[in-house]
C-alpha positions in Angstrom: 73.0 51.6 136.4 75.1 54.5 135.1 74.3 58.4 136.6 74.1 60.7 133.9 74.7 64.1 135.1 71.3 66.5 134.0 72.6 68.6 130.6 71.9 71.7 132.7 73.7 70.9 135.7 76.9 70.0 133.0 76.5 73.0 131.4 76.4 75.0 134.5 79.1 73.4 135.7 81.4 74.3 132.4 80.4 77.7 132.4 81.6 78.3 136.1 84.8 76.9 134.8 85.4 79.2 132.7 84.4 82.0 134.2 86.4 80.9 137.3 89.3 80.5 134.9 88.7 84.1 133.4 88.4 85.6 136.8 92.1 83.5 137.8 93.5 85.4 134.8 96.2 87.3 136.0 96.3 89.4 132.8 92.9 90.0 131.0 93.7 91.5 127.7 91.5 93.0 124.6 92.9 93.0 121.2 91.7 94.4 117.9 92.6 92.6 114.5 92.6 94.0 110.9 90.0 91.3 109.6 86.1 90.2 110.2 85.3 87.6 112.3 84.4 85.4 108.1 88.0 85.6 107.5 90.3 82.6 108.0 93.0 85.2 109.8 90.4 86.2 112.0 90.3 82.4 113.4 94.2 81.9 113.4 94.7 84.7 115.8 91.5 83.7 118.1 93.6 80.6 117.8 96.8 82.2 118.8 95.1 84.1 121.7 93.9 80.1 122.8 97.0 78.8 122.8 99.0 81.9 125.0 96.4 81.3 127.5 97.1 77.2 127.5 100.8 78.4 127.6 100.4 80.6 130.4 99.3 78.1 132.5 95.7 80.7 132.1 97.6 83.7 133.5 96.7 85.4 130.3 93.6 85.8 129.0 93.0 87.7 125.1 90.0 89.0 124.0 90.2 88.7 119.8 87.7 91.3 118.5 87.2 91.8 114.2 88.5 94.9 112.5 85.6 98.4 113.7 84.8 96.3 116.7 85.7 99.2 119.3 87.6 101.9 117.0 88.5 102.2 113.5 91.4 100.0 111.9 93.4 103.0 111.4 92.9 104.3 115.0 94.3 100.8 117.1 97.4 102.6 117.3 96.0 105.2 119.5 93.8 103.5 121.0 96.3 100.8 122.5 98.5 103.5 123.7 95.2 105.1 125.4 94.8 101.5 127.3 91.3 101.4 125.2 92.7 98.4 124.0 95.6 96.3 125.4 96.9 95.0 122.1 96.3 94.6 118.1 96.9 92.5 115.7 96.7 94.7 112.4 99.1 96.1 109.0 100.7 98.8 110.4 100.1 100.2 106.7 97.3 101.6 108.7 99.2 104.1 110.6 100.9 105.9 107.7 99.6 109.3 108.2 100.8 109.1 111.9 104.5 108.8 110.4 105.5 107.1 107.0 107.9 104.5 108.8 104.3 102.6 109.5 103.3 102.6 105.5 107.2 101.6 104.4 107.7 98.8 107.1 104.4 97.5 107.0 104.1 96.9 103.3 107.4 97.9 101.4 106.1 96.8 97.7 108.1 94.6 95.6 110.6 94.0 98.2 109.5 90.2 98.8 108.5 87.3 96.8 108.2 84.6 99.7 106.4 85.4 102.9 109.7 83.3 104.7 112.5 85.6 103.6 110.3 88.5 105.1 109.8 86.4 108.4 113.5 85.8 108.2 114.2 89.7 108.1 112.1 90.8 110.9 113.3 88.0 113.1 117.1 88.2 112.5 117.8 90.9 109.9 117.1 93.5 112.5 113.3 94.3 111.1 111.6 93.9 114.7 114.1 95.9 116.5 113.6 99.1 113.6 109.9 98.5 113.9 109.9 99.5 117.6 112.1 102.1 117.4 109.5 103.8 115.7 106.8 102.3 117.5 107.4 102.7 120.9 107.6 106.4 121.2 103.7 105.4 120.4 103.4 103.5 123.5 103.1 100.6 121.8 105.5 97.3 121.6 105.8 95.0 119.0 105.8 91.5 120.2 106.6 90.0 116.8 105.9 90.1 112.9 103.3 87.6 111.2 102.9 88.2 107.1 99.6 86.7 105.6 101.3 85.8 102.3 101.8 87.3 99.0 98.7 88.9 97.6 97.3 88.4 94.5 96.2 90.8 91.9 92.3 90.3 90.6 91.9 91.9 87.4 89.2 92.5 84.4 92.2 92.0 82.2 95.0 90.5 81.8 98.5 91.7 83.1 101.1 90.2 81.7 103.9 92.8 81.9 104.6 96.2 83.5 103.1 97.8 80.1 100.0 96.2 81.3 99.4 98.2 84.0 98.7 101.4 82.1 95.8 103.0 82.3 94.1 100.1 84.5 91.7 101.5 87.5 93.4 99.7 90.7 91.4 99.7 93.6 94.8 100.5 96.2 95.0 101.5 99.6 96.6 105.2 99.9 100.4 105.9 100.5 103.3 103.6 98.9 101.4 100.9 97.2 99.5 103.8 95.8 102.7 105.5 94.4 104.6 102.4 93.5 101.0 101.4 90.7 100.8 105.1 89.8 104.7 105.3 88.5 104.2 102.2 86.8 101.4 103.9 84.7 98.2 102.6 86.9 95.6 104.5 87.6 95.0 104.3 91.3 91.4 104.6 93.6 91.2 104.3 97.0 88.6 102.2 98.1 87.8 100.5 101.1 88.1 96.8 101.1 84.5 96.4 101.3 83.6 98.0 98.3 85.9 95.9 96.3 83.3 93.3 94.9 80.6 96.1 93.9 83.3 98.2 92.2 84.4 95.0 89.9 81.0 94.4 89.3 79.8 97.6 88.0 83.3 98.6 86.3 84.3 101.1 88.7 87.7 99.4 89.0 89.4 97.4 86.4 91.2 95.6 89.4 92.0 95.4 93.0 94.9 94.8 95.5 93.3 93.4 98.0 94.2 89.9 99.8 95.5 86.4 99.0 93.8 84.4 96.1 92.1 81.8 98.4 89.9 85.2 99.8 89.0 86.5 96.5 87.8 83.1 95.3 85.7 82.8 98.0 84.1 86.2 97.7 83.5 85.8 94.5 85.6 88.5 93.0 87.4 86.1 89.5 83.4 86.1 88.2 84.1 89.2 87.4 88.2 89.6 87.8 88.7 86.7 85.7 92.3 87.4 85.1 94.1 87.2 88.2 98.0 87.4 89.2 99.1 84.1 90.9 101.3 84.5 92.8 101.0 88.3 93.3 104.1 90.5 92.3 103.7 93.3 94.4 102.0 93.3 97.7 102.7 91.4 100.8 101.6 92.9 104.1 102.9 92.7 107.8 101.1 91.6 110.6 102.2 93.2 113.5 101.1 91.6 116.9 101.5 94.9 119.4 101.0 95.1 123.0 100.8 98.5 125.4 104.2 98.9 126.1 103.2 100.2 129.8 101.8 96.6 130.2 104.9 94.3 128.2 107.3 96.6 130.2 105.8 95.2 133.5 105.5 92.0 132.8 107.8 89.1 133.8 110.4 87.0 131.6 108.7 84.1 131.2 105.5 85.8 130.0 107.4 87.8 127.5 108.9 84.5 126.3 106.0 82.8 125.7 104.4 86.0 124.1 107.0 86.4 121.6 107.4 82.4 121.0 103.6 81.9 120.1 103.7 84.7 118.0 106.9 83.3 116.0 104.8 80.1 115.9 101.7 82.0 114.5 103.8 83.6 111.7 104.9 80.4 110.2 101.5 78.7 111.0 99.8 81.5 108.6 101.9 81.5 106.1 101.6 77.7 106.0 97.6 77.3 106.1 96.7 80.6 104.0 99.4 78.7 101.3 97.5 75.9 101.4 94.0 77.7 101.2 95.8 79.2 97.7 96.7 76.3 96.0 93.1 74.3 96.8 91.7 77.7 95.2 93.9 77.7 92.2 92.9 74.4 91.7 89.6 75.1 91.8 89.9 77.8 89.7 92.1 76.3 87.1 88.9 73.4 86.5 86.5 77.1 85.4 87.7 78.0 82.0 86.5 81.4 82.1 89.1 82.1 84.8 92.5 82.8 83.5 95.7 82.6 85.7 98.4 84.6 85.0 102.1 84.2 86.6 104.2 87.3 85.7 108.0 86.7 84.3 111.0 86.9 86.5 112.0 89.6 83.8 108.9 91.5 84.0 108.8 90.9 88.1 112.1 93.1 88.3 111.0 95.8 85.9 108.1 96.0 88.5 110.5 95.8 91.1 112.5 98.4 89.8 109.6 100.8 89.6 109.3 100.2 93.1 112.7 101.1 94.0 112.8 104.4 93.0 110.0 104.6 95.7 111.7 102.9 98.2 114.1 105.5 97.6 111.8 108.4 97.7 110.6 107.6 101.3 113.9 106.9 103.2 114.6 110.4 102.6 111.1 111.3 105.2 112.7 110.9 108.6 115.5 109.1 110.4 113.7 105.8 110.7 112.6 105.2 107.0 116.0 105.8 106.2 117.3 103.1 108.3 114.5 100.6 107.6 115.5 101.3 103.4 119.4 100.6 104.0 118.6 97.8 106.1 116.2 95.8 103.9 118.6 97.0 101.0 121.7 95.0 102.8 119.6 92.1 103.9 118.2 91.7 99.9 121.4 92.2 98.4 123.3 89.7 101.1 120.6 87.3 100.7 121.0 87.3 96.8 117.2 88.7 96.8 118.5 92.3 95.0 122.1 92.6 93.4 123.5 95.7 94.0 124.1 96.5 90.7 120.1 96.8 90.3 120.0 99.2 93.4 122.8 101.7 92.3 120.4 101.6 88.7 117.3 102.4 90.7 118.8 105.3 92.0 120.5 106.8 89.3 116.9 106.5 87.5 115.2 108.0 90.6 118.0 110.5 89.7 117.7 111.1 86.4 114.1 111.2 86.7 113.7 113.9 89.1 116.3 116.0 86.9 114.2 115.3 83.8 111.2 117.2 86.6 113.3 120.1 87.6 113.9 120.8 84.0 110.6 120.6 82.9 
C-alpha cells in the first residue's frame, strides 16, 4: 500500500521551506513598480524577481509590490535612496520635477520607433552610463534599462497626419510629452492614468497617451477611442530597474553580474511578450468594424518627429546632463541611420527661427 502524506502535514512542510529559504536569503529586498498587480508588466517583473533568486543560488530574495503600494510612483526615487525601499522598477518620467534629465531620458518623444534600437542605446550607445550619472547623486543605481514597447495613441477620432492633432484634448502626462503634443497644435490635460477610461467615456478627452494597444483593448478604452494609432508614433517609455546604490556598492561581482544579466534578459523578454499581446489584440480588433486602425505615414511620422526635435533641443539647454544625453542620442540616431543630420541641423534652425519670430512678437 502506498503512504500518502496528510495535505496538512505537505503543506506545512512547503511553507517551512520557504520560509527557511527566505530566512537563508542573504539579501532580502523590496521593490516598487510603476504598474498594478492586473497588469501583464506587473507579472514579468514578479517574474524577474523569481528568476534573480533561482540565479542567486536564493541569496537574493525581491519583494515586487504594484505602483502606491508603500509611497507614491513619483516619490520611489526618494524613497529608495531613504532605504524605505531597496529598489524600483518604474519610468523615470516620474522624477522630472526632481531634475529634467529624468523626464528627457526616460521618455525622449519621437526619438524611437522600435523598442530594440532603444535597448541597443542604453546598452552600448552609452544610455546606462548617462543615466547614472544623473542618478546616482540620488543614491540610487541603475542596474539596467527595460522599455515596454511603443505606445499606442487611442482616440475619438481619427489622426491621420500631424494637422490632426489640432485642437484634440490629449489626456498626457506633464513635462516633454506634454510640450512635444502642445507644439504640434494638441490640446494637452493631465490626468492620471486612472481616470483615462471615464474621461473617454464622458468626452472629457478626445484621446489618451497612455500604454501599449494590448492594455487599452483590454480595458476597454477603443469602445469609445475607436480610432487608435498602431503602432504609436510618439511615446515609448523606459523602464529603469534601480537599486540603493549604498547596497549595489557593497555587493559582490558575481551578484552584480547576475543583477545586471537578468535585467538585460527581462528587457528583451518584455518587449517580446507585450509585442505579442499587440498583435493578438489587433487582431482582435481588426474582426470589430466599429474599431478603425490607423498607421501614420513615414512622411507624416517625421513631421511629428520634427516637432519633437525642436523639444529635444529646448531641454538640453536645462543642465549639464540633458545636454549630454541630447548629443548622445543625436550621434547614436544619426550613426544608426535612425535621424540624418541634415534633419537635425533643420530642427534647429526652426527651433531658431521660431523663437526669433517670439522675441519679435
Amino acid at each position: 500500500m502506498i503512504s500518502r502524506t496528510p495535505l496538512k502535514v505537505l503543506t506545512a512542510a512547503i511553507l517551512a521551506t520557504t520560509a527557511l529559504s527566505a530566512q537563508a536569503a542573504e539579501y532580502d529586498w523590496t521593490f516598487q513598480t510603476s504598474e498594478t498587480a492586473g497588469e501583464p508588466q506587473f507579472d514579468m517583473k514578479k517574474q524577474w524577481a523569481q528568476n534573480v533568486e533561482t540565479m542567486s543560488d536564493g541569496r537574493i530574495h525581491i519583494e515586487i509590490l504594484p505602483t502606491g503600494a508603500v509611497v507614491p510612483p513619483n516619490q520611489t526615487l526618494q524613497a529608495v535612496k531613504a532605504g524605505i525601499l531597496q529598489g524600483h522598477l518604474t519610468d523615470p518620467s516620474y522624477f522630472s520635477g526632481e531634475n529634467p534629465a529624468f523626464g528627457m531620458i526616460g521618455n525622449l518623444v519621437g526619438a524611437w520607433s522600435d523598442p530594440y534600437n532603444f535597448l541597443d542605446y542604453m546598452n552600448n550607445g552609452g544610455g546606462e552610463e548617462i543615466y547614472n550619472e544623473l542618478a546616482e547623486p540620488y543614491g540610487v543605481h541603475l542596474i539596467g534599462a527595460a522599455a515596454t514597447g511603443l505606445e499606442s495613441l487611442p482616440s475619438t477620432r481619427p489622426i491621420k497626419t500631424v494637422d490632426d492633432l489640432k485642437g484634440l484634448k490629449l489626456r498626457t502626462p506633464e513635462g516633454m510629452v506634454s510640450n512635444v503634443f502642445k507644439r504640434a497644435g494638441a490640446t494637452p490635460v493631465n490626468l492620471p492614468g486612472s481616470e483615462v477610461y471615464t474621461s473617454l467615456q464622458k468626452g472629457v478627452i478626445d484621446a489618451a497617451d497612455y500604454t501599449v494597444f494590448a492594455t487599452n483593448q483590454s480595458q476597454g478604452l477603443h469602445e469609445f477611442a475607436k480610432y487608435p494609432n498602431y503602432p504609436g508614433f510618439h511615446s515609448l517609455p523606459m523602464v529603469a530597474v534601480s537599486l540603493n546604490k549604498e547596497i549595489w556598492d557593497g555587493l559582490p561581482d558575481d551578484l552584480k553580474a547576475i543583477l545586471t544579466t537578468s535585467v538585460d534578459a527581462m528587457a528583451y523578454q518584455m518587449v517580446g511578450q507585450l509585442k505579442t499581446r499587440d498583435l493578438k489584440a489587433v487582431r482582435e480588433a481588426r474582426q470589430d468594424p466599429d474599431i478603425h486602425i490607423i498607421n501614420m505615414s513615414d512622411e507624416e511620422r517625421a513631421k511629428f518627429r520634427a516637432i519633437a526635435q525642436k523639444e529635444w533641443k529646448d531641454w538640453s539647454d536645462k543642465n549639464d546632463v540633458t545636454q549630454e544625453f541630447y548629443k548622445s542620442v543625436v550621434s547614436y540616431l544619426q550613426d544608426h541611420n535612425l535621424l540624418k543630420a541634415e534633419d537635425e541641423s533643420g530642427a534647429d534652425d526652426a527651433a531658431s527661427a521660431e523663437k526669433t519670430s517670439s522675441d519679435q512678437s
